[in-house]
C-alpha positions in Angstrom: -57.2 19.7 -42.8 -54.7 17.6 -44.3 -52.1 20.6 -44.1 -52.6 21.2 -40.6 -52.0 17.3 -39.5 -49.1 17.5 -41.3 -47.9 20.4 -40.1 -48.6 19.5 -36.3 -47.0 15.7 -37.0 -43.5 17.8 -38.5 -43.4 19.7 -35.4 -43.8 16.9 -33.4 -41.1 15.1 -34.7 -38.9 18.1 -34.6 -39.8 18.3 -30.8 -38.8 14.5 -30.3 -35.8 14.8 -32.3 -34.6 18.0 -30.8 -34.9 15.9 -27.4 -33.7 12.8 -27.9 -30.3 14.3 -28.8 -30.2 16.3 -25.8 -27.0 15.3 -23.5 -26.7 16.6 -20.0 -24.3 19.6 -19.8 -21.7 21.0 -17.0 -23.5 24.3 -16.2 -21.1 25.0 -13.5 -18.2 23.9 -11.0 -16.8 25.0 -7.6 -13.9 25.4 -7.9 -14.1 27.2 -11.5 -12.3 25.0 -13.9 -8.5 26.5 -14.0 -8.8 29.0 -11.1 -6.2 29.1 -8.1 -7.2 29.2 -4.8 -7.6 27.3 -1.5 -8.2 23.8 -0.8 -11.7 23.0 -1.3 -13.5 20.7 1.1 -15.8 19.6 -1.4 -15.8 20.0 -5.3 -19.1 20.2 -6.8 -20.1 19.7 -10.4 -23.6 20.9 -11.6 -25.3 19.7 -14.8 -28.5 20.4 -16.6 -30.2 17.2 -15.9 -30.5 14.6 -13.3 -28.2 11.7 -12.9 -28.5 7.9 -11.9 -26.2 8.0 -9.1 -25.1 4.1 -9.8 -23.6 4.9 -13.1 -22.0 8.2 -11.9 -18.8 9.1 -10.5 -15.1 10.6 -10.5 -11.7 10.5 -9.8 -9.9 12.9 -8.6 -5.8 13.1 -9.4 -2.9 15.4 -8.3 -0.8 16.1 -11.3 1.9 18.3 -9.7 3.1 19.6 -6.4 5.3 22.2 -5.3 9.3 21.7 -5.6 8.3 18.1 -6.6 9.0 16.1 -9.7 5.7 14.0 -10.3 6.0 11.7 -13.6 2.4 10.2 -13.1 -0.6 11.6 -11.5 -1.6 10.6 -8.3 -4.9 9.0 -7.4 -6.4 10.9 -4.3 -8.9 9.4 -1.6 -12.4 10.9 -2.3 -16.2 10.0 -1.8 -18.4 10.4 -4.7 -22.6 11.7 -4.7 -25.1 12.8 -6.2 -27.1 15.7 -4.3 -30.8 15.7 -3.3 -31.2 17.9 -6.0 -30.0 15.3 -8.5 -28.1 17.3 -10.5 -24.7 17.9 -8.5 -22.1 15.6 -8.7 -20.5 16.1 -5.0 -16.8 15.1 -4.8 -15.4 15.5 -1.1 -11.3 14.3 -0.9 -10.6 12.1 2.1 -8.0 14.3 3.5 -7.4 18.8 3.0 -5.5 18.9 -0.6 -1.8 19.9 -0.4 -1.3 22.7 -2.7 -0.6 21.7 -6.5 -2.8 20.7 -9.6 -5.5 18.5 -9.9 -7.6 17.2 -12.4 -11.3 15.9 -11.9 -11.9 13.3 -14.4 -15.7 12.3 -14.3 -18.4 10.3 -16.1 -22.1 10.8 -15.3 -25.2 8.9 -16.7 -28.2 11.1 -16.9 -32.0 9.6 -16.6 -32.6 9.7 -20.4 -29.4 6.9 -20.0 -26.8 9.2 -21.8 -23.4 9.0 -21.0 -20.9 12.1 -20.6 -17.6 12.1 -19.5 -15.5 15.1 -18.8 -12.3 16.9 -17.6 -12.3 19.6 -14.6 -8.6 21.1 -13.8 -8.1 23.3 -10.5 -5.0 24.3 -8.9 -4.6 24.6 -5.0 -2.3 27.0 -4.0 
């Protein structure tokens, strides 16, 4: 008897432990992180567990353009959500993105109150 509580408590706590140390992952993006292609009306990040919208969010900046010289990246006009699903992070620029490179710097709060921040780079072009 003793042998079996013990055995059911240690796989218990291996249980717990295994999810308390559990962070909320990018699955997947669109666009792909360091593809070409065209300007997307909305960028959309999907993670592996629901977020608190409050504490969630992005920027999104254009590091270069075409024929230009750009010595700092520029801070584009976007709104930020979090889908009905409660895992997508919806990112949708104010205006169609010129062609260039951008990066997506986020930071998302998942419900178990961990914090993840991340880098998503995409070219338009």
């Amino acid at each position: 008897m003793f042998r079996k509580t013990t055995a059911a408590l240690f796989a218990a706590a291996m249980l717990f432990a295994g999810a308390a140390e559990a962070h909320p992952k990018l699955l997947s993006s669109t666009p792909v992180a360091r593809s070409t292609g065209p300007a997307p009306r909305q960028i959309a990040l999907h993670f592996s567990e629901r977020l608190i919208a409050k504490l969630s969010g992005a920027d999104l900046l254009k590091l270069s353009a075409p024929g230009a010289v750009m010595r700092t990246a520029m801070k584009m006009a976007a709104t930020t959500t979090v889908g009905a699903d409660g895992k997508t992070l919806s990112v949708v620029p104010a205006r169609p993105l010129p062609a260039g490179s951008y990066r997506l710097d986020y930071r998302i709060v998942s419900v178990d109150t961990h914090r993840v921040t991340g880098t998503l780079l995409f070219r338009v072009g």
